[in-house]
C-alpha positions in Angstrom: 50.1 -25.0 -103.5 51.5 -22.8 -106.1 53.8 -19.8 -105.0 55.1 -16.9 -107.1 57.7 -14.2 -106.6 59.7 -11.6 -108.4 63.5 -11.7 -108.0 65.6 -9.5 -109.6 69.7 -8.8 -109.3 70.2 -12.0 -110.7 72.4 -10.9 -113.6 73.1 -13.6 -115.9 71.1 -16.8 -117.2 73.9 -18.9 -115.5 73.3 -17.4 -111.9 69.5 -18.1 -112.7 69.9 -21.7 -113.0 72.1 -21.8 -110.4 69.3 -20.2 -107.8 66.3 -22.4 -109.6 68.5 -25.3 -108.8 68.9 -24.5 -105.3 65.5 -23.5 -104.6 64.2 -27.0 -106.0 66.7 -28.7 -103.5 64.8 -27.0 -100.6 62.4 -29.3 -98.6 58.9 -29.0 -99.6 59.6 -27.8 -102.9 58.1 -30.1 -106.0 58.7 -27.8 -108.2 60.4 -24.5 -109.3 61.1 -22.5 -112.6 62.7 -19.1 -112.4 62.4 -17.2 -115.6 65.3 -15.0 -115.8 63.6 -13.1 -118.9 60.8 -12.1 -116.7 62.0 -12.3 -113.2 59.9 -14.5 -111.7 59.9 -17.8 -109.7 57.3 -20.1 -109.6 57.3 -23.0 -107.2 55.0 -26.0 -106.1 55.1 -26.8 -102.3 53.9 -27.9 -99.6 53.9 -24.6 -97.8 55.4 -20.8 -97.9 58.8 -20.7 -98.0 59.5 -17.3 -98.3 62.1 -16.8 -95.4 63.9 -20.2 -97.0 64.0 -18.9 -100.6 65.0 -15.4 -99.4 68.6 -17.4 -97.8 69.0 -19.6 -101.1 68.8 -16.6 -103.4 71.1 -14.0 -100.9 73.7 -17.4 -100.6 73.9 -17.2 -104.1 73.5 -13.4 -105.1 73.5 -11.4 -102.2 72.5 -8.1 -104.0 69.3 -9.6 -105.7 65.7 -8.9 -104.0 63.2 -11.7 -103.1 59.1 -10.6 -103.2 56.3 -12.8 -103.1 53.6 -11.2 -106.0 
């Protein structure tokens, strides 16, 4: 399944990779782009991982915001 969500507080391309690498490392993930032009993450998995992506993102940024569109 596809999933989408905006994240914003991510403040600089670097951080960006750095969230869409560690999102991709989380188990059921195939797949996952985050466009830090428009905010949004796109992942292929096996199911929601909302509550996981949430931790990855605040481990990383802890100010940025995590919502499932």
């Amino acid at each position: 399944m596809d999933y989408k969500y905006r994240i914003t507080g991510i403040d600089c391309a670097n951080c960006a990779s750095k969230v869409e690498k560690s999102i991709g490392k989380l188990d059921g993930v195939k797949n996952a782009v985050y466009s830090f032009l428009t905010q949004k993450l796109s992942i292929a998995a096996d199911s929601d991982l909302t509550e996981a992506i949430e931790k990855a993102v605040k481990k990383l940024e802890p100010s940025a915001v995590v919502r499932k569109i």
